[in-house]
N, C-alpha and C positions, 0 to 999 in steps of 0.2 A: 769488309776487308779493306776497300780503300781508308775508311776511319784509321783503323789500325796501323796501315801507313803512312797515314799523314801525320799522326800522335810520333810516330817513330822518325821520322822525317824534322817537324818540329823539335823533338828534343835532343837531336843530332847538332840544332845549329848554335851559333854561338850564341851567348844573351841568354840560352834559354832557364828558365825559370826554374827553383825546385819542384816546383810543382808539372810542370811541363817535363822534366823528369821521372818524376816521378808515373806520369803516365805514360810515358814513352816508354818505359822498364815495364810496366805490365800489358802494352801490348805486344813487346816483344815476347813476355811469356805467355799470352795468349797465343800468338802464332804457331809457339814452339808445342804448345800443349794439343792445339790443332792437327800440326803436322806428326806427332808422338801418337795418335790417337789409332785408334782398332777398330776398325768396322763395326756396329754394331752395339759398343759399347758406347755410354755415355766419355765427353771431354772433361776430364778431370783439370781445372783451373789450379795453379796452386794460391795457396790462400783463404782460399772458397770450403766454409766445411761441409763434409761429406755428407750428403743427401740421409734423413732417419729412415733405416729399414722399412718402419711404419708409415713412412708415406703412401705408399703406392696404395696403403689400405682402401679398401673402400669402408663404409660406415657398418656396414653388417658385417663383415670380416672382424673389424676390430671389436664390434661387440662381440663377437662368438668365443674373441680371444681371453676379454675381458672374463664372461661369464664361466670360461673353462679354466678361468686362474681361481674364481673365486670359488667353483665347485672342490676345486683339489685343495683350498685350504678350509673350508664346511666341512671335508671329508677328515682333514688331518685331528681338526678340530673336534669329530666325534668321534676318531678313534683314540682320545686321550682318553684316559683312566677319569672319572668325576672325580671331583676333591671330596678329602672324609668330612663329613657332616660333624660339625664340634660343636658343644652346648655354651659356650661362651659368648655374651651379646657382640666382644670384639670380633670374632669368627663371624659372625651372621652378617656384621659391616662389613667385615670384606668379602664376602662374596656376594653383595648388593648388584644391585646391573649398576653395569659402568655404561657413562655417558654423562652428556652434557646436562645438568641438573639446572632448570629455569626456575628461580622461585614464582609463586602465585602473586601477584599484587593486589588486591582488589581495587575496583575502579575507584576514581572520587566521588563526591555528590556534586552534582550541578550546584554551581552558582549564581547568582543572581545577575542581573547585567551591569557592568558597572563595578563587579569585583567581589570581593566577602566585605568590603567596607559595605556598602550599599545595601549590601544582606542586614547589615549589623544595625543601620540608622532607622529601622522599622520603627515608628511610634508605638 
């Protein structure tokens, strides 16, 4: 608290700086948000944004929450109608699985030491 008054003190006097203003003005609204405040609840700063509902979670809570969002859309997801089965090869592409599609590479062959020249100067 003495902080608070000394930042409000300092930016009262003459000289003082924007920046010594500038903290001088939020300890006054720190004070004012202190003295505004309600037992029990947290000090609302203004400024400050407001704390995620999701914090207070703990780690199982918010998995529980997680797996109970994705159950209701598995669930939404099988109560769709199937798409009609069409003989057309374009039809069969589109309903392929979607996803990220990795092509295959196959590895190289080793080479020699010294590079593929090296390989190459074999007598």
């Amino acid at each position: 608290m003495q902080d608070l008054l000394e930042a409000i003190r300092v930016a009262t006097t003459d000289g003082a700086t924007a920046e010594q203003k500038a903290t001088g003005a939020q300890a006054c609204q720190t004070i004012l948000a202190a003295l505004g405040a309600q037992p029990g609840k947290p000090i609302v700063l203004p400024g400050v944004p407001k704390p995620n509902p999701l914090s207070g979670l703990s780690v199982d809570q918010a998995l529980e929450l997680v797996i109970a969002r994705l159950r209701a859309v598995a669930d939404a997801r099988d109560k769709q109608p199937a798409p009609a089965a069409q003989a057309t090869p374009a039809a069969a592409a589109s309903t392929a699985p979607r996803g990220p599609r990795i092509p295959i590479v196959p590895p190289r062959p080793p080479t020699a030491p010294g590079g593929a020249r090296a390989a190459q100067k074999k007598p």
